[in-house]
Each structure stands twice: as structure tokens, then as C-alpha cells.
MIVEXZA-28601 format. One record per residue (C-alpha): residue number from 1; chain; x, y, z. Coordinates in steps of 0.1 Angstrom, whole numbers, plus 5000, padded with zeros to 4 digits. Example, Ala and Ser with C-alpha at 12.3 -4.5 7.8 and 13.67 -1.06 7.14 Angstrom:
BEGIN
   n chain east north   up
   1     A 5123  4955 5078
   2     A 5137  4989 5071
This chain:
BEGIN
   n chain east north   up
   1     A 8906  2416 7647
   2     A 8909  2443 7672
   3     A 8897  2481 7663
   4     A 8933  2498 7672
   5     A 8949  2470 7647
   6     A 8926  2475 7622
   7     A 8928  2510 7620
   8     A 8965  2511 7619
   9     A 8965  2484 7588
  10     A 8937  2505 7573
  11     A 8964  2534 7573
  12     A 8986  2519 7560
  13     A 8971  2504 7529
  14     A 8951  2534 7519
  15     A 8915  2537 7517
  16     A 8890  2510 7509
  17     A 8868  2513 7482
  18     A 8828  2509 7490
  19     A 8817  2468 7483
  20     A 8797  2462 7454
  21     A 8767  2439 7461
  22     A 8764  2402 7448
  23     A 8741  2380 7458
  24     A 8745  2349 7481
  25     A 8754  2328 7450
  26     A 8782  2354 7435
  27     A 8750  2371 7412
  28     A 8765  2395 7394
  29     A 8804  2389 7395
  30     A 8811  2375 7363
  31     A 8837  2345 7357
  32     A 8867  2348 7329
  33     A 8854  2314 7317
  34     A 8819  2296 7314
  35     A 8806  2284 7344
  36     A 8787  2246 7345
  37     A 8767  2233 7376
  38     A 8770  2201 7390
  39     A 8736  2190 7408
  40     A 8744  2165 7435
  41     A 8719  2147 7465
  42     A 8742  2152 7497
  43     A 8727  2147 7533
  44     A 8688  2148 7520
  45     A 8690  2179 7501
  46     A 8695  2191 7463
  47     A 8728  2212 7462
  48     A 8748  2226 7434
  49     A 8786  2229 7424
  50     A 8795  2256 7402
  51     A 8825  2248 7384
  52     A 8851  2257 7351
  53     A 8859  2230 7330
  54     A 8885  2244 7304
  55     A 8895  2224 7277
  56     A 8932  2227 7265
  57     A 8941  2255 7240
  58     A 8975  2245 7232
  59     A 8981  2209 7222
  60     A 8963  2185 7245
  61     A 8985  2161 7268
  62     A 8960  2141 7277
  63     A 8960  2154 7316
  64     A 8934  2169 7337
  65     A 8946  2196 7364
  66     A 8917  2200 7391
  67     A 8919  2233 7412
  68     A 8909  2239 7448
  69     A 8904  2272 7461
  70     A 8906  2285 7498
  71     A 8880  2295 7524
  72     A 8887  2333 7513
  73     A 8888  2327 7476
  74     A 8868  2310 7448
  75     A 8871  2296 7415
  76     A 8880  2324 7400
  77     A 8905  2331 7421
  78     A 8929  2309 7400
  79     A 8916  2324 7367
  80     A 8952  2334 7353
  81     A 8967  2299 7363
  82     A 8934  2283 7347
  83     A 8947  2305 7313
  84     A 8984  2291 7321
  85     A 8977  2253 7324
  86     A 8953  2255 7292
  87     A 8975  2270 7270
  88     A 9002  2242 7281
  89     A 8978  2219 7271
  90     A 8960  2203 7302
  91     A 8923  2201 7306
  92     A 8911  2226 7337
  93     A 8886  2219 7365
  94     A 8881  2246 7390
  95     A 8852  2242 7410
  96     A 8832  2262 7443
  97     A 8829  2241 7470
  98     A 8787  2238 7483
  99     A 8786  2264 7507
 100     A 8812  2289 7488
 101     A 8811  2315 7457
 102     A 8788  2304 7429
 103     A 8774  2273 7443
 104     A 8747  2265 7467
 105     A 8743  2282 7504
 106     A 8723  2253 7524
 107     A 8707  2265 7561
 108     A 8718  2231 7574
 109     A 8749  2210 7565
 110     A 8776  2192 7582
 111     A 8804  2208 7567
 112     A 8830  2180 7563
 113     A 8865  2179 7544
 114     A 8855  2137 7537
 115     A 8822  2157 7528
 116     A 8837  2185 7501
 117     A 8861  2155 7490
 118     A 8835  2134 7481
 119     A 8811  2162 7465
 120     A 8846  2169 7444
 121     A 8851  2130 7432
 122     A 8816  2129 7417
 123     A 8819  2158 7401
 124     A 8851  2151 7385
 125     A 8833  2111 7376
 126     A 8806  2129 7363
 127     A 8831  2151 7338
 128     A 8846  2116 7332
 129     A 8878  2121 7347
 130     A 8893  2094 7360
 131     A 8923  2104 7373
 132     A 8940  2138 7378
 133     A 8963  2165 7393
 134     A 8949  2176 7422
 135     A 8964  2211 7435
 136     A 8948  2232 7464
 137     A 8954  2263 7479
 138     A 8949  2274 7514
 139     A 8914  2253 7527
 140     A 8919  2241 7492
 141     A 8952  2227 7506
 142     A 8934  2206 7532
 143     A 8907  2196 7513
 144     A 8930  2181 7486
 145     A 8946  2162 7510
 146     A 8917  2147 7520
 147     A 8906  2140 7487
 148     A 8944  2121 7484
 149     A 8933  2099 7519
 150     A 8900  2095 7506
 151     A 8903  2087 7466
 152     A 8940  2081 7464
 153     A 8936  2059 7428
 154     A 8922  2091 7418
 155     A 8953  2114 7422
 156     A 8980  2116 7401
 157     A 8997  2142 7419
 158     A 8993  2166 7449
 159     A 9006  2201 7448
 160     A 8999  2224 7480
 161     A 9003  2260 7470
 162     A 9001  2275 7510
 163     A 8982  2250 7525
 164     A 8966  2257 7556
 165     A 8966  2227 7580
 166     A 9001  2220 7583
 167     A 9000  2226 7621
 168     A 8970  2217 7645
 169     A 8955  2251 7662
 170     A 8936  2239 7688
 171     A 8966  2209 7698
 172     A 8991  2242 7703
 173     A 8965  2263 7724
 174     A 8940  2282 7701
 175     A 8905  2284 7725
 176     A 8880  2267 7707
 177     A 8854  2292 7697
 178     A 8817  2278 7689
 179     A 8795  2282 7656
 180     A 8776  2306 7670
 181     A 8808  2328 7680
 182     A 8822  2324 7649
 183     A 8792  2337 7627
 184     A 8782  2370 7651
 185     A 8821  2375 7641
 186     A 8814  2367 7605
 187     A 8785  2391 7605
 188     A 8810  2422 7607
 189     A 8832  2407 7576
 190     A 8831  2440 7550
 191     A 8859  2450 7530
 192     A 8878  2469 7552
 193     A 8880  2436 7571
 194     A 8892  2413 7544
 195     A 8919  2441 7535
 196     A 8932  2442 7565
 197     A 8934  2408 7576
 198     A 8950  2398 7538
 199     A 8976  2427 7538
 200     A 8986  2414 7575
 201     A 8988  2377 7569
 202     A 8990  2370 7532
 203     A 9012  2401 7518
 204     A 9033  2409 7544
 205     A 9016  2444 7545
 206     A 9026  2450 7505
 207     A 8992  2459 7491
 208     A 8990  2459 7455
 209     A 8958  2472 7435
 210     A 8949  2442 7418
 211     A 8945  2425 7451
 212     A 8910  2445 7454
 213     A 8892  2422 7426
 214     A 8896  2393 7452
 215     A 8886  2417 7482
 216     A 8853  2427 7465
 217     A 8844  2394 7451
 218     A 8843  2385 7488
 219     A 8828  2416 7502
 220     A 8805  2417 7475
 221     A 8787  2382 7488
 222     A 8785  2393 7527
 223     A 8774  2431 7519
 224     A 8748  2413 7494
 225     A 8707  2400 7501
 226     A 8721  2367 7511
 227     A 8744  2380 7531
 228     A 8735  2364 7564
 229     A 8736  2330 7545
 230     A 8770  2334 7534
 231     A 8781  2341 7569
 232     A 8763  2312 7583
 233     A 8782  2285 7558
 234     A 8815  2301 7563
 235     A 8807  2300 7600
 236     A 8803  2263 7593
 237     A 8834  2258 7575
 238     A 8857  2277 7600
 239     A 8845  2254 7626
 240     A 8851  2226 7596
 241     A 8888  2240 7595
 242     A 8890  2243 7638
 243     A 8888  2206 7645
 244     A 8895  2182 7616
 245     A 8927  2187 7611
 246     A 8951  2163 7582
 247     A 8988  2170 7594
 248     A 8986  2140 7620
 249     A 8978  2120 7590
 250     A 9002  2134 7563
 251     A 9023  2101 7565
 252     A 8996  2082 7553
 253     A 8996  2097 7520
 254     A 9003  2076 7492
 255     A 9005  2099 7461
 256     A 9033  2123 7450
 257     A 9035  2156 7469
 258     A 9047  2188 7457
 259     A 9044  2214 7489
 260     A 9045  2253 7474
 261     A 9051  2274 7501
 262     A 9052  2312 7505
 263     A 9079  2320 7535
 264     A 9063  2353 7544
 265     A 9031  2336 7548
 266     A 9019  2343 7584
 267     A 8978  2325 7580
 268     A 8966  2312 7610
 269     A 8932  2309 7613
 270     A 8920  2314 7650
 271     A 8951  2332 7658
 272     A 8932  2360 7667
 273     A 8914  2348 7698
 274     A 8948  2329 7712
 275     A 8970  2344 7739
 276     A 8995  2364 7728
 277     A 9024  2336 7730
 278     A 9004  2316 7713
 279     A 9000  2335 7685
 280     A 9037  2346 7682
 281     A 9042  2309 7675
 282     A 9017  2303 7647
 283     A 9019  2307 7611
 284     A 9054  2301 7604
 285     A 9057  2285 7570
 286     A 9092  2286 7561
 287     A 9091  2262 7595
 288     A 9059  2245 7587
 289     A 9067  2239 7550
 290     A 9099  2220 7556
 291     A 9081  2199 7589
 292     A 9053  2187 7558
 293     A 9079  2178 7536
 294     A 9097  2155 7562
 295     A 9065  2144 7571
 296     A 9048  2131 7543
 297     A 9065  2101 7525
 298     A 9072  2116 7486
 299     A 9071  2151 7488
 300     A 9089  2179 7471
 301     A 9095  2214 7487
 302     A 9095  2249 7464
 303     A 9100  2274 7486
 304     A 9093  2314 7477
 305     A 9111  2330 7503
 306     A 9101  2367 7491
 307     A 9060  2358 7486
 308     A 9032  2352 7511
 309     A 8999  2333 7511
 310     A 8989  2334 7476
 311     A 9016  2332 7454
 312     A 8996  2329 7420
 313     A 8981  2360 7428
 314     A 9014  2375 7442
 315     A 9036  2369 7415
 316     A 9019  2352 7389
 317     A 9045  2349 7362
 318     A 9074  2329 7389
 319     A 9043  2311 7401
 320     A 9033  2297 7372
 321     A 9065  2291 7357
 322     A 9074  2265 7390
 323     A 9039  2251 7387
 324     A 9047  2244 7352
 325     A 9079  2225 7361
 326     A 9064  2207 7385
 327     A 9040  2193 7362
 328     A 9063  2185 7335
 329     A 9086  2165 7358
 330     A 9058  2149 7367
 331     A 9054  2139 7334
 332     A 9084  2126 7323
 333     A 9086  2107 7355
């Protein structure tokens, strides 16, 4: 992000509090439920998945909701729709991706979305779930795509809450940038960073205060000990994001679809390094939201015209109350 931009978006929503410091695997930000690791072999090493699993509180219905967060987020970013589903009786699973949040930072790793999918089925065989609803947000949104392509017997239903990935970057002119450019730009991630690239592209410039929790949780990790490491996996996974793209593939999904789009949403990852008319064409959901739902054979379209990026952290309460619906049609169908 340029300095002149930067400055003017610091202005305008207010000063940044200084970072806290966590440590490379989220050390000392706590989670509102118990965390459980998950140890896996992948590609020759030991790793580790930190993930929720949070039984029902109301009456049980016998369904398992699985929760995939973005590259910018974690587990715990979904903590109030974790709360939500329980209490409407499904079982929870939220996990951290390897490479993100609470679970393990490896030096070497070919970050792949067949990869995270996989790492994500054995977990959920290992909690012995069978089958379940699979709904990601952001990255979270490609990755559960993949994990549709991948394990489709294994999906009951996919819900895409802003995914990114419904238009191909580099096929509309984003420059390719390389891992080693993408992680001296990681290296200057702080909190005034993160502010000011959410408040642009996921909140339409309408900061609210309880955005900062998410803010520092991220922060927090790259202003940490292990704060080179964390930059060095998310280098890996922007590259991930870059050039494996799912929307040429969306008519190849075989599961029901419910898209949950934000139309003030403006994410486009790479956007800053394209020329200028590139850019001016990127990032619009309302568009891209209504392409995906043509696209992809049984898919359902919410839109909130009003909300951005993240609307469970946006507006929580109409969030969940359309997540809900969702689910119980899904039900009774």
C-alpha cells in the first residue's frame, strides 16, 4: 500500500493502538473456547492443527458445521457464529490451517489448497465426522471449495460467506509478484497496515471498535519473536492464493452451494501492484457474486447489499440469522 494512501486512511480511522506481542503460534491470545491439536505427517514433517470442536448446547441435530477462516483471520475469528450454531444445536469445528494462527509455522512447505483440503479431511476423520457443512470465508472460501472438488461425499453443503477466488487475478492482468517479493512486503505488516487495508477493502471505510480484536490478533503474531516466520508462511500462501485459482472449475461442483456475499466488498488480493485500470476493475462482488451463482450448477445467492468483506463480524445478528436459514432449509430439504 502506498505511504500517501496510507496516511490518508490512517486519518481517517483515528489512531492505532500499539500491537501486543504473541508469539509465532498465537502465544498469548486466548480462544473463547478450548483449543485441541491435531498432529498430522504432511510432506516429511510433524505439523499441527489447532482446532475448536464445540459440542451442541441446545438440542443436538445430529449435524456437524466445519468453519474455514481467511488468510487475515483465524479460528477465532468466527467465535460469535461458533456460539450461534451451538446453541442451535449443531456440533462446531473451526480449525487454523498449518501455517496460520495457533497451528504450526513450518520453514519449508508447499502451500497447496489440495494440500490444506486434505490436512482438513483427516482432521475432521480423525473427530469422526463423516460428513458435514462445510462454510468458508475469504481464503476459507477457496479452500472449501477445494475441499468440495476434492472430498465431495464429505460435504453436505457449501456456504461461501465472501469468498475470495471468484475471479482469476493474474488471467485479468495482476503482475505476478514472486515469494521473495511478497514476504520483504509482508515484513512491514504492523497494525497500522492491517487497519488500513481492512477499513479500505472490507468496511467500506466504516471502522468500528470492535474490529481492533481481529487487527491485534494479527498484528500481534508479526510484531511477535516468530515474527519472521509468520511472514514467511503467509508469503507462501499469498503465492498459494496468486496462481491456483477454483472459479474455472466452479461448474464441476457437485454439492449444494449457498454464496453469502457482502456488495461493498472491494478484496482483491494483488490489486495493489496492478495498473491502475486494472485495479478499477477488481473486486466487485455484487458482479462477481451473481457470475458464481450462474456458474456453479446448485447454488443459492444471499446478497448484503449494505456490508463488506466480513459480514459475521460486520453485522453479526443479520449474519447469523441468514446463516441459520440457510441451514434449516437445508435441513428440511
Amino acid at each position: 500500500m502506498k505511504h500517501g494512501v496510507l496516511a490518508v486512511l490512517l486519518a481517517a480511522i483515528g489512531p492505532v493502538a500499539q500491537a501486543q506481542s504473541y508469539g509465532a503460534r498465537l502465544e498469548g491470545f486466548d480462544y473463547s473456547y478450548p483449543v485441541s491439536t491435531f498432529r498430522l505427517q504432511s510432506q516429511g514433517q510433524a505439523l499441527e492443527m489447532a482446532y475448536m470442536d464445540v459440542p451442541p448446547a441446545g438440542a443436538p441435530n445430529g449435524r456437524t458445521v466445519v468453519l474455514l477462516h481467511g488468510k487475515n483471520f483465524c479460528a477465532a475469528t468466527w467465535d460469535a457464529t461458533i456460539g450461534v450454531l451451538s446453541d442451535a444445536g449443531f456440533r462446531v469445528i473451526a480449525p487454523d490451517q498449518v501455517g496460520f494462527c495457533k497451528s504450526s509455522k513450518p520453514a519449508a512447505y508447499q502451500f497447496s489448497f489440495h494440500q490444506l483440503a486434505a490436512n482438513t479431511h483427516a482432521l475432521l476423520a480423525g473427530a469422526g465426522v463423516e460428513r458435514a457443512i462445510v462454510v468458508g470465508h475469504s481464503m476459507g472460501g477457496m479452500l472449501a471449495t477445494r475441499h468440495a472438488l476434492d472430498f465431495p461425499d464429505a460435504v453436505e453443503r457449501l456456504v461461501l460467506v465472501n469468498p475470495i477466488g471468484l475471479e482469476d487475478w493474474q488471467a485479468k492482468g495482476v503482475p505476478y509478484a514472486s515469494i521473495d517479493a511478497l514476504f520483504a512486503g509482508e515484513l512491514r505488516t504492523d497494525a497500522a497496515s492491517i487497519k488500513a487495508y481492512q477499513s479500505r477493502f472490507y468496511y467500506n471505510g466504516a471502522w468500528k471498535p470492535e474490529y481492533d480484536r481481529w487487527v491485534d490478533m494479527l498484528a500481534g503474531m508479526y510484531a511477535g519473536p516468530g515474527g519472521r516466520q509468520v511472514a514467511w508462511n503467509q508469503a507462501l500462501a499469498s503465492d498459494m492464493l496468486f496462481t491456483q485459482p477454483v472459479v474455472h472449475e466452479f461448474g464441476s461442483i457437485r454439492v449444494p452451494v449457498v454464496l453469502m456475499i457482502g456488495g461493498k466488498d472491494r478484496t482483491a488480493p494483488g490489486a495493489g501492484r496492478a495498473p491502475p485500470e486494472v485495479a478499477a476493475r477488481l473486486g466487485d462482488y455484487p458482479v462477481l457474486g451473481r457470475q458464481a451463482a450462474e456458474a456453479i450448477p446448485e447454488a443459492t445467492l444471499v446478497e448484503f447489499p449494505e456490508l463488506g468483506h466480513s459480514p459475521q463480524v460486520e453485522a453479526p445478528a443479520r449474519f447469523h440469522a441468514a446463516l441459520l436459514d440457510v441451514l434449516v432449509d437445508a435441513a428440511d430439504d
